[in-house]
N, C-alpha and C positions, 0 to 999 in steps of 0.2 A: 500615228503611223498605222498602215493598216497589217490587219495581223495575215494576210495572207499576198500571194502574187497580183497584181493588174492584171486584168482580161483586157485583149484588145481582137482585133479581125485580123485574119490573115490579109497581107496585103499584094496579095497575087503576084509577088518574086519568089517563084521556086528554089531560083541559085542563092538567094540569100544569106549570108553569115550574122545577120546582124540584127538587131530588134525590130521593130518597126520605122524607130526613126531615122533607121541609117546610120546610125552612129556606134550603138555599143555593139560591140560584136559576144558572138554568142560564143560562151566558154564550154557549158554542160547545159545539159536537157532532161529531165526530168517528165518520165510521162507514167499519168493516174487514170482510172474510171471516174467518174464523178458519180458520188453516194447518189446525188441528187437524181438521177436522172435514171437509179434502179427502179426497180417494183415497189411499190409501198409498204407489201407484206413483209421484204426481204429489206428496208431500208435499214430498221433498228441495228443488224449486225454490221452496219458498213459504219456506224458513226463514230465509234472508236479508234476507226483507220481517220478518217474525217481529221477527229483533235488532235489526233498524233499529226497527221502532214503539217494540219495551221501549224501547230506548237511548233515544227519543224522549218518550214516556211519562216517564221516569224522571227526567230533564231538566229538564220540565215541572212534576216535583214539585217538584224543586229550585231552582226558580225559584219556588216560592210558589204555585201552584197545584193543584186538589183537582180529581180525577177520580173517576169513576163508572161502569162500564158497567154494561149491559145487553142482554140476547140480546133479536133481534127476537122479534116473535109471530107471522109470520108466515115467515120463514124462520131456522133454528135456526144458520144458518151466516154471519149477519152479525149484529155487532156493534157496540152505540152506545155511546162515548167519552163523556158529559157533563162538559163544564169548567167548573170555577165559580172565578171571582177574589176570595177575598179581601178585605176590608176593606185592611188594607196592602200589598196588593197592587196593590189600585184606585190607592193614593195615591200610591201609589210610582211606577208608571206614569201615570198623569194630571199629573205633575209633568214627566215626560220628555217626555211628546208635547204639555205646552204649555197642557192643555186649559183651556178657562176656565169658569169656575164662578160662581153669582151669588154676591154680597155686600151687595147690598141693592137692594129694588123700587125701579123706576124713577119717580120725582117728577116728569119733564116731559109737562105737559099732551100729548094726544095731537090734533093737529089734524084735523077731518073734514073731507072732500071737499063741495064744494055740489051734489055728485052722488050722494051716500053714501043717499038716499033711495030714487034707483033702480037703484043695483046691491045694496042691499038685497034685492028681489025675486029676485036670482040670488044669494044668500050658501047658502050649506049650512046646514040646520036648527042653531038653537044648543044645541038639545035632545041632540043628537048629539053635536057638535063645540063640545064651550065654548071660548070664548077661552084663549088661554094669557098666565098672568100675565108681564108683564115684568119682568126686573130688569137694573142695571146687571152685567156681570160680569170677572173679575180670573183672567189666569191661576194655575190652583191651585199650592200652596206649602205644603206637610207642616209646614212651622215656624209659620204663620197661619193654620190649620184654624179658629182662632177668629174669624176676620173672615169666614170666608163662613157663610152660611145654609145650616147644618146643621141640618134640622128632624130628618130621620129618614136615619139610613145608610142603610139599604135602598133609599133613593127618592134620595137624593143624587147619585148619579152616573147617570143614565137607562140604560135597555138600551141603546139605540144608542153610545152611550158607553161600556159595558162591554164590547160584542161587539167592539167598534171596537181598545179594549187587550187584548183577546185575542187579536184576529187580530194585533197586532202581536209577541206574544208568541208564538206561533205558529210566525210567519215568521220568529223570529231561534233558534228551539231547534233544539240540537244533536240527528242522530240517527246520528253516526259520527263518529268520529275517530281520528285515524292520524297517531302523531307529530306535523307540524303543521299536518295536510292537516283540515283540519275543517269537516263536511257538515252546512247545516242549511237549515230551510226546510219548512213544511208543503206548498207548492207542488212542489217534488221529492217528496215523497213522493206527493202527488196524482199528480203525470205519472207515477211506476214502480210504479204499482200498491199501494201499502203502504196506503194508504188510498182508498176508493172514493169519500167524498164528505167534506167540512166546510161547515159551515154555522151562521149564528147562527140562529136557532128564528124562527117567524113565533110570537105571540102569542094567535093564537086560528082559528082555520078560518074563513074569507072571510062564507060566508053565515050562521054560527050562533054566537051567545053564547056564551063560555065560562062555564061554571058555575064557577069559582075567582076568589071574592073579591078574589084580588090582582092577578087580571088585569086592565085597561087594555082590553084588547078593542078595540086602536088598526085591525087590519089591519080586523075586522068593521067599523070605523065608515068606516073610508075606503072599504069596497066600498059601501058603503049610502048616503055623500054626494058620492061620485067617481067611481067606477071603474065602477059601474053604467049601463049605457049612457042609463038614465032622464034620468041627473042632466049630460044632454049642453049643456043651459042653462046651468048654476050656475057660480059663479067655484071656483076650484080651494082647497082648505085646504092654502096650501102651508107653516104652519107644521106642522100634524099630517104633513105627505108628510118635509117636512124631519126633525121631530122620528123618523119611524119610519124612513125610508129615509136619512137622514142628508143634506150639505148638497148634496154633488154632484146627486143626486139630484131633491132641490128643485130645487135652479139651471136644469136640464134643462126642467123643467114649466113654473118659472116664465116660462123665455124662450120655449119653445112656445106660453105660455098670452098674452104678453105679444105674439107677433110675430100670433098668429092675432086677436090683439083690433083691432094695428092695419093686419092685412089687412082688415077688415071696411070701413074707409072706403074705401080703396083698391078693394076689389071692388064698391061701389053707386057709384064712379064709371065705374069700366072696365064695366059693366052698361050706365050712361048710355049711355055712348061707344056701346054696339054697338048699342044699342037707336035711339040717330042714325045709324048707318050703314043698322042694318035699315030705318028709316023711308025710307031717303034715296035707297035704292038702285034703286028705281023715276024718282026723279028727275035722275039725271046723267045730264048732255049724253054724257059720252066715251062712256060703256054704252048711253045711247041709237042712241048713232051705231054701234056696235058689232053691233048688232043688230038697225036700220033694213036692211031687205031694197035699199032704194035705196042704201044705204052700206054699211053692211058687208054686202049679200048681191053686193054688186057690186066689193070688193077681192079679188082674187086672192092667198093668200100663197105665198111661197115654198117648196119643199120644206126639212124642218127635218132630215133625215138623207140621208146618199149613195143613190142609185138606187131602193132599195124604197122612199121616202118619196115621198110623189105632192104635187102642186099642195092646195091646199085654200080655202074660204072663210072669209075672217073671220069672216061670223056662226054661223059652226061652234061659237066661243067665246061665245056670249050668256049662258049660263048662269054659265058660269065669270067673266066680266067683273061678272056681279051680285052674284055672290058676293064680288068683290074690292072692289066696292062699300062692304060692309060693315065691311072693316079699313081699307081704303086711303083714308081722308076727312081732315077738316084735323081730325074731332072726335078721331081715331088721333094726331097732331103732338102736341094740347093734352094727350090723356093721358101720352103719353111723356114733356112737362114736366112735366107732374103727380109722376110716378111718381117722377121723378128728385129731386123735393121731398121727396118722401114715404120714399123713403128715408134719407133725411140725418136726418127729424124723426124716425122710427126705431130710429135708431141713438143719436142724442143721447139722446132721452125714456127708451132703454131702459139708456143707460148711468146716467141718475139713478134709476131703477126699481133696478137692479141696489146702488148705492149704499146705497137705503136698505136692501135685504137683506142687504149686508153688516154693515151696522150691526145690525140683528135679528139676523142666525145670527149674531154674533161673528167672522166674519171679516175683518173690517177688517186687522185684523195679523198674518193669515195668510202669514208670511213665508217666505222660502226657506231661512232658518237653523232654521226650526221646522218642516219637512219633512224627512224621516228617511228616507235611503235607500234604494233595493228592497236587499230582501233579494239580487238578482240580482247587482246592482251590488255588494253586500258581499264576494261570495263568491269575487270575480273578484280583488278587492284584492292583488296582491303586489311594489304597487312603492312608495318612497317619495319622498316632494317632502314642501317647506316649502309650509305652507300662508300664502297672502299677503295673510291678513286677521289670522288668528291668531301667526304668525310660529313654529309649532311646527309638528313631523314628523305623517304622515299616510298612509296605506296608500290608494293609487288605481290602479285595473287595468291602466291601463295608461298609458306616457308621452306628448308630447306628440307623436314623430315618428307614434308608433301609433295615436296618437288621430286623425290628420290623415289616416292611411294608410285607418283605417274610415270616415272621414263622405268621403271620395273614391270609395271604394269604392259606397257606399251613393249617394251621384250619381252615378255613373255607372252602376248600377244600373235607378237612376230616369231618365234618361235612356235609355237602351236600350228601355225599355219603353215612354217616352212614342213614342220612334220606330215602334215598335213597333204602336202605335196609329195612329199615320200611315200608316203602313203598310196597316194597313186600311181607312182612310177612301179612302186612293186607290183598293183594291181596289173599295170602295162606288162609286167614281163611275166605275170604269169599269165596274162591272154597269149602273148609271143610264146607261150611254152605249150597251152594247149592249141593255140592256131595252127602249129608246126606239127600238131601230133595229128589232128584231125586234115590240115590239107596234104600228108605225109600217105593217108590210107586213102583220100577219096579225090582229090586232084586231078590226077592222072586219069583216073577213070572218066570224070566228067569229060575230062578235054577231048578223050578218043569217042567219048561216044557226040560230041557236040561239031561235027565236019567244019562248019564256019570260021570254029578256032584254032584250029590246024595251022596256021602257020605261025599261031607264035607259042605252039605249045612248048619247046623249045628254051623259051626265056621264059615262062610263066614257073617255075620251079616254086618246090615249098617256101625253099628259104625266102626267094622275092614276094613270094606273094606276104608270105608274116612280114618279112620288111614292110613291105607298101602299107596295107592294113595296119599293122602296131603304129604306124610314122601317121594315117589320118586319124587315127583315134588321139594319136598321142596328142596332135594338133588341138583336135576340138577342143582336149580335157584343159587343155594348154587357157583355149581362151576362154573357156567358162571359170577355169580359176582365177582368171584376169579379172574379169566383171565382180567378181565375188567382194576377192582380196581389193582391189580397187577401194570401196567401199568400207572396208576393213581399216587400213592403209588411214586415211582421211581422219577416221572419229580416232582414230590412236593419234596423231599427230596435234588435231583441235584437243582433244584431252589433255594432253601434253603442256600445250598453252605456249609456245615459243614467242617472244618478246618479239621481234622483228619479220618482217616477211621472209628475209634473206635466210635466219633462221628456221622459218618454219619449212619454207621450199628445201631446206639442204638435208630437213627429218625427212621430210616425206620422202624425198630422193632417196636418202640411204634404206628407208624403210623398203620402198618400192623395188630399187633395183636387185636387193636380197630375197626376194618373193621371186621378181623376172629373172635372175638367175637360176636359181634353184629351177622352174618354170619352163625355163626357154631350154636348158643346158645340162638337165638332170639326165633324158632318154640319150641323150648326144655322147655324155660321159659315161653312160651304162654300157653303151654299143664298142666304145673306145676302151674301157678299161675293162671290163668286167665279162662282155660275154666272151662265154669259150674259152674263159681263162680256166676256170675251176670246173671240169668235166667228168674227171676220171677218167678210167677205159671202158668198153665195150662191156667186160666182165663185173666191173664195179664202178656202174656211172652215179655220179652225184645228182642229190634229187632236193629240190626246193619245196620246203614247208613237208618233206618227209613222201610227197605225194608227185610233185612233177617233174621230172627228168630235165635238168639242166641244158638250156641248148647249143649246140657248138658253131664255129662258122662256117663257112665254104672252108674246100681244102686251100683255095688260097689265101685268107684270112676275113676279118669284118670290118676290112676297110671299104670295100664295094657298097657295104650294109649301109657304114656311117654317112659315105657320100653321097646315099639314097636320102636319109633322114635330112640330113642339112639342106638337099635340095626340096623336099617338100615342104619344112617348117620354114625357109627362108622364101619361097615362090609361096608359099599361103600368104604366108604373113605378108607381103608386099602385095596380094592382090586386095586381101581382106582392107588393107589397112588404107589403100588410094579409094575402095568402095565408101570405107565411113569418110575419107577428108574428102570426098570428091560429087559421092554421088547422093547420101544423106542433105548435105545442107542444101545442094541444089535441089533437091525433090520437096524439103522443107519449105525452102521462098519459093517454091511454084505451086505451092498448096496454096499457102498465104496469099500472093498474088490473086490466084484466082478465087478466094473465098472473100476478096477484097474487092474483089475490083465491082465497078459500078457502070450503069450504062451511058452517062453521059460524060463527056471527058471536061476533068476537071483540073486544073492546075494544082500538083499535092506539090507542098513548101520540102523543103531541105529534109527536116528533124521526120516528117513522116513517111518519108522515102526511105531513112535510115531506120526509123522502126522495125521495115516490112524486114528488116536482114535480121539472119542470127544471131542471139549473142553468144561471145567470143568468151568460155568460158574461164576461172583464174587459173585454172590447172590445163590450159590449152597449150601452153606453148612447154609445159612441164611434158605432156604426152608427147613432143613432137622430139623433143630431147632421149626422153626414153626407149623409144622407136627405132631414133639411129644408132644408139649407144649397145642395142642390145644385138643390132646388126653389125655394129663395129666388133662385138665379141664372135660372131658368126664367123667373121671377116679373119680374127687374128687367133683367136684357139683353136679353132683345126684346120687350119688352112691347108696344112699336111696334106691333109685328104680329099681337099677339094680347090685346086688349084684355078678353076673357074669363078671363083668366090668374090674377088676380088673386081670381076669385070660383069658380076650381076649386080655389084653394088652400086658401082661405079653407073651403069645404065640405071639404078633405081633411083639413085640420087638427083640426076640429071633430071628426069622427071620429076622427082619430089620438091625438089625448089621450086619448078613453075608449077606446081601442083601448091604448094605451099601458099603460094607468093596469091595466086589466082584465087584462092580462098579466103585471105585476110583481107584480098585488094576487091574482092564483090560480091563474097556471101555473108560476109559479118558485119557487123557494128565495128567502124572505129575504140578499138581498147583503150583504155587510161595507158599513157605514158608512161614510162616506169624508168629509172636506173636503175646501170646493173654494172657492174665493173669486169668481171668476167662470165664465164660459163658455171660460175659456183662448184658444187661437191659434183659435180660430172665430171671436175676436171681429176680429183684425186682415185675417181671411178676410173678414170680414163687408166691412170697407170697402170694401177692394179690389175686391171685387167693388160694390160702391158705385158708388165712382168710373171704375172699368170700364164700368158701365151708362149713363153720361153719352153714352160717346163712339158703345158700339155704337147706341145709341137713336137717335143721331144722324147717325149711316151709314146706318141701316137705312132712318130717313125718307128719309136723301139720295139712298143709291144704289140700295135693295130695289126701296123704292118708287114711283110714277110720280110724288108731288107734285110736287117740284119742275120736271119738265121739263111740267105741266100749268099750274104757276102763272107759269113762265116766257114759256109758250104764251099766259096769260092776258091778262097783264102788256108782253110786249112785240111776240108775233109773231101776233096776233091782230088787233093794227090798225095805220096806214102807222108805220112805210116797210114790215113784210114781211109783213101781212095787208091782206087788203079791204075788214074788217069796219069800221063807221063808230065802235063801242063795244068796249068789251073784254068779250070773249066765250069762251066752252068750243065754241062750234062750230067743225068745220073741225078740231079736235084731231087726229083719226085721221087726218085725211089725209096732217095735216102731221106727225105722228111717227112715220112708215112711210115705207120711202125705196125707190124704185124702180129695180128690175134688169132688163134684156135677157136673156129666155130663151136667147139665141145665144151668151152668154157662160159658161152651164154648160162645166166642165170636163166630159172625157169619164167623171174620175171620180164625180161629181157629179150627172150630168145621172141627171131620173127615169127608171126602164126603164117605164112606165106612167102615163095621163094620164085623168084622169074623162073621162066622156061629154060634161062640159059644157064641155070646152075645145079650145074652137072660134077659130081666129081671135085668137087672145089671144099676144099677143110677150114682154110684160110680166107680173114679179110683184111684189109687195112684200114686205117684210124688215122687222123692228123694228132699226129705228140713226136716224141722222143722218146721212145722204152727200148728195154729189151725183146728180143723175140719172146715165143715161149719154148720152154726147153732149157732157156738159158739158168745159169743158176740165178741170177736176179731179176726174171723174166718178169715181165710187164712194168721193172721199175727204171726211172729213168736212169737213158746213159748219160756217157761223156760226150756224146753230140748235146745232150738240152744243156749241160752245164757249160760248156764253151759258150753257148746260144746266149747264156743266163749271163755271163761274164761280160758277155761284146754287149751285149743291150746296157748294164748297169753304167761300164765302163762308157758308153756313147753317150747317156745321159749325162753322165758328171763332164766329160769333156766338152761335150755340145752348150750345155749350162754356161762354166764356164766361161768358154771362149766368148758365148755372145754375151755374158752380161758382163764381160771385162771388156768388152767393144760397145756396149751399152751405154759405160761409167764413162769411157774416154768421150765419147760423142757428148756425153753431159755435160760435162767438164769444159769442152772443147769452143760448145755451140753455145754464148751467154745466152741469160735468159730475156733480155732487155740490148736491143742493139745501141751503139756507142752515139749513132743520131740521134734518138731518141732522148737520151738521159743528157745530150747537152740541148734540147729544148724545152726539158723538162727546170732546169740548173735558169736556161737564161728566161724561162716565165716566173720564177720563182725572184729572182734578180728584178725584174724588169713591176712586179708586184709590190716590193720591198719599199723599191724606188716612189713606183707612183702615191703608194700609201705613208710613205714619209713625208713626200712633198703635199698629198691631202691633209697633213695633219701638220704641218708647217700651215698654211694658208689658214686650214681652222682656227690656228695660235692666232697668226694675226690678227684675224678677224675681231678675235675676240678682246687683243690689246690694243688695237686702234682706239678705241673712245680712252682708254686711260692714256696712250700716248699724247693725243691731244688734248686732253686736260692738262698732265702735266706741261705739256709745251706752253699752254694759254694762263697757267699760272707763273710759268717761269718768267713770262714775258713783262706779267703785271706785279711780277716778286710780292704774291700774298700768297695765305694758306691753301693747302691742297686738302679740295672732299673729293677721295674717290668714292666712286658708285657703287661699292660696297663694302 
């Protein structure tokens, strides 16, 4: 046999799936340089790559599979590997990895939706995309080849299914060995050069037909009723996505397709909501008074930074007050209990959704005994233990003091870096402390002398401009610690060594997402909890690191602030992040393209059309998860504050799927196949953050916000014993939640070096708190207005809580996890398997007692001795 692949000529069928002869179809590809055909000077370094491929190659053959190469047409110095498996080979392998295979069309009625009339309108042409026939199916068994629905070999086991035991085959051949040191793995060969790409074959080019009979022409129908951005309406074919891209795959779309369909209610109410705020925000009292020249043109506030900060007027803030208007109302309260509903039905409706997909793609008993190792985790193997399910010996890399000693290492790791992050957010808010101090003294001044910017000097105030500025810096740091940590994240997870893929993706998950939280939602929670809480007064303000004066919010509070940050970091992130899937790989294959191409036009085959694409990295569809997950937190922990949140997502997503779908379906390489039975540790991600958004929702009403100390205002200190009003009223609010200081009390550190023109005669300024006057005997310390304030906030927390996660539990409880269709089709494959594998093994009996039946019958006949045959 020979120790390497056949060379043959290309045979000028570009639509091709299949070797030269037409017959074997091509499973995986394999493409190298050829040593042969470098420099002479530079051959010596390439020969090592050389005996590794043969050794590897040769392996390969040994293992049951047939190869083929082929020199490109377009450069004479690479070369393409085609693998094709075998009939006994397929069966041989499909029995190891479990796969399950049909045994007969499925009998139970299929029940319609009483909506199925109008998501009809959005289905994908069926002209295109026909239905795919169901059937019950049974993992495969080489000994009852006769029980499954064998129509035709060739069609029997699907490409996705063959590329799928190739690549697994692949990744366990030898291509070196040394006494008992033994090297294998197409992955190592990829990382050292011996080979430049593998890949399973796309089926047919995106936009054109293939002209070969036996093509499927799956990738062309999916760009034509999916991936096309036309088709931005239609529901998704996520059997055809599953069937080509395999199930991981599917599972992805599905839950993007599945989480975007039930943003769409969730954003026509967070619409509602603003569009009441918008209506509304000409009609409140507090904004009125705010900007009443008789009332707030006649409050004086406080200077808000040491010396360079001067006196100023409330109605300075009118604009901004109207604008806070719009988030800050009771319609903001009702959607945050909304939201906190909406997520729980969510989560429930999507784990029965998910159910019934397991039941369709056959993953139901997607178990962890039937997950197979990385080849990574193999290779490391040199110690032994009893295994404590099977009670025999076993080769595992390493033992348990070691094992203990790496996932220590790896938190603390993670740990360093989340400090690390802190680290920066503190540097962010002491930029926000001197940004505020320095456009505080020189702002104003630019803007009068700069005529052009005259009309928005207005809304350009200290506090916006540090907001905006702190929120793009915060950005950037944001994703250069992504690039960093990324990086980071990986060699802790490979260190780690996790046994199974499933495992290793659910490290890296929890790793990553604890990095992106801390990351995305550390300046979000500083703005929401923290600023302007711990101030002090005028006379005694609190200073960070002993040196910068703590900064406070608008007199209406730092919900405007926060709504400002979440809109930049969530509009960054979504434009940066459609730049890298969108506009990187397309600029990459138009390099390629043109660094390729030749002047005479030449027929290039299948495998080297597929070359010229991307590849499709293993942590690709891990980024794509991570992406929405961290916008799903955007989405459901402060929504409080940003009631439009829900319908920029909703519009981003919408786009991300044909952004998604258009990138796997024409800028990359067809991926290896994969199972996957649900969305993994995303999904206990998902809760968590769930029920996280209960409480932040709930602070953020209590503390961001002015509600409560307005309705407390409304409610108690509005009429006797501590107002004058005869009804309960919003008038009188401003005055009464601004507390009043004696200019004589400035410290020398403190006091302004500079005073407007218009302060004349004025002793007094006002502050946002709750104190005493001065004069008082407890002057400057708080009254019984902040402890009411302090009471209604705690008090709304624990009720708000509460109520929604005791509505939370009920919806759990309520909503199974697994609908009742489901689990009786589940019950009669299971039945209908039992049956058919009793009756295989009945007919095996036979088989096997017929020659002794008929001896004995042929001796009874002739009444002499019985030899049976064994």
């Amino acid at each position: 046999m020979d120790r390497t692949s056949r060379e043959t000529e290309f045979n000028n069928q570009p639509d091709s799936l299949f070797f030269n002869d037409g017959q074997r179809r091509i499973d995986f590809v394999l493409v190298y340089e050829d040593e042969d055909k470098k420099e002479f000077e530079k051959r010596y370094t390439f020969q090592r790559r050389k005996r590794r491929r043969e050794f590897f190659e040769a392996d390969l053959m040994v293992r049951g599979l047939e190869l083929e190469a082929s020199r490109s047409v377009l450069d004479d110095k690479v070369v393409f590997v085609k693998v094709h498996m075998p009939w006994e080979v397929l069966c041989t392998y499909a029995e190891v990895l479990h796969i399950k295979l049909p045994i007969q069309p499925n009998d139970l009625s299929q029940s319609s939706s009483p909506f199925s009339w109008l998501t009809k309108l959005c289905e994908p042409s069926k002209d295109v995309i026909q239905p795919e026939v169901d059937y019950f199916t049974a993992p495969f068994e080489k000994d009852r080849i006769d029980s499954f629905c064998v129509k035709d070999r060739a069609q029997f086991f699907a490409p996705d299914m063959r590329s799928r035991m190739a690549y697994y085959v692949l990744s366990r051949a030898y291509y070196e060995v040394r006494g008992d040191v033994k090297k294998f793995g197409i992955n190592k060969l990829l990382d050292g050069g011996v080979y430049k790409a593998a890949f399973p074959l796309h089926d047919s080019r995106f936009n054109v037909k293939s002209t070969d009979v036996q093509c499927a022409n799956e990738r062309y129908r999916l760009y034509q009723e999916w991936a096309h951005p036309k088709n931005f309406y239609k529901t998704q074919p996520l059997d055809l996505i599953r069937k080509y891209y395999g199930e991981k795959i599917g599972i992805y779309f599905a839950w993007l397709g599945f989480y975007t369909y039930m943003l769409a209610g969730a954003a026509i109410v967070g619409l509602g909501c603003f569009i009441y705020g918008y209506q509304t925000q000409h009609t409140s009292t507090w904004s009125k008074e705010v900007c009443d020249p008789l009332i707030g043109g006649r409050i004086v506030m406080c200077p808000q930074c040491d010396k360079e900060c001067t006196y100023w007027m409330l109605n300075s803030t009118c604009d901004s007050s109207k604008k806070l208007c719009i988030f800050d109302n009771f319609g903001t309260l009702v959607f945050a209990v909304f939201m906190s509903i909406w997520v729980t039905l969510f989560l429930e409706f999507w784990k029965r959704y998910q159910a019934e997909l397991e039941y369709e793609w056959d993953t139901v008993q997607f178990l962890e005994q039937e997950e197979q190792p990385r080849p990574e985790y193999e290779a490391k193997c040199c110690h032994e233990r009893i295994n404590p399910i099977t009670k025999e010996k076993e080769k595992v890399p390493y033992t348990s003091c070691e094992k203990c000693l790496r996932v220590s290492c790896g938190a603390g790791t993670v740990l360093f870096w989340v400090a690390l992050i802190i680290a920066s957010i503190v540097g962010i808010i002491v930029y926000r402390l001197a940004a505020f101090f320095t456009f505080s003294s020189n702002l104003r001044k630019e803007l009068k002398e700069l005529k052009e910017l005259q009309p928005i000097k207005e809304y350009v105030t200290p506090q916006m401009a540090t907001s905006v500025t702190a929120s793009v810096i915060s950005f950037v740091v944001i994703m250069v610690l992504n690039i960093l940590y990324e990086r980071v994240a990986i060699w802790i997870t490979d260190f780690e060594l996790p046994r199974t893929r499933t495992e290793y993706e659910n490290s890296l998950t929890l790793k990553m997402f604890l990095f992106q939280f801390v990351n995305y939602y550390s300046s979000c929670f500083y703005i929401a909890f923290f600023k302007g809480k711990l101030v002090g007064f005028p006379g005694k303000p609190v200073y960070w690191l002993g040196t910068y004066r703590n900064e406070e919010c608008d007199p209406g509070g730092c919900l405007i602030e926060l709504t400002t940050q979440l809109t930049v970091i969530m509009g960054g992130k979504a434009i940066w992040n459609n730049i890298q899937e969108v506009l990187f790989p397309w600029v990459k294959n138009l390099i390629s393209r043109c660094c390729k191409r030749v002047r005479s036009e030449k027929v290039i085959p299948r495998w080297e059309q597929d070359f010229q694409l991307q590849a499709y990295g293993a942590l690709g569809l891990f980024y794509e998860y991570l992406e929405m997950v961290i916008q799903f937190g955007f989405v459901t922990l402060f929504v409080a504050s940003f009631p439009l949140a829900p319908l920029l997502a909703f519009l981003n997503n919408v786009v991300e799927i044909r952004v998604d779908a258009w990138k796997i379906t024409t800028q990359f390489r067809r991926m290896v196949p994969e199972k996957a039975q649900d969305i993994g540790a995303w999904q206990p991600i998902l809760q968590a953050v769930a029920i996280l958004a209960v409480a932040t929702n709930a602070m953020i009403t209590a503390f961001t916000s002015d509600m409560i100390p307005r309705l407390v205002y409304y409610w108690s200190f509005s009429v006797f014993p501590y107002g004058d009003h005869p009804n309960h009223t919003m008038e009188g609010y401003i005055n009464g939640s601004l507390s009043v200081f004696d200019i004589r009390n400035f410290s020398t550190e403190s006091e302004p070096l500079t005073k407007p023109y218009w302060f004349q005669n004025i002793t007094t300024c006002r502050y946002r708190d709750f104190r005493y006057p001065p004069g008082h005997p407890w002057e400057y310390q708080h009254n019984i207005y902040y402890w009411h304030v302090i009471a209604a906030k705690l008090a709304f927390i624990i009720v708000l809580e509460h109520v929604v996660y005791l509505t939370k539990f009920i919806l759990c409880y309520m909503i199974p996890d697994v609908p009742l269709a489901v689990k009786e089709k589940i019950k009669r494959e299971k039945y209908l398997t039992q049956v058919i594998l009793h009756e295989a093994n009945l007919k095996l009996v036979s088989k096997h007692l017929k020659p002794i039946v008929n001896i004995l019958k042929e001796h009874e006949d002739k009444d002499s001795e019985i030899d049976l045959p064994f």
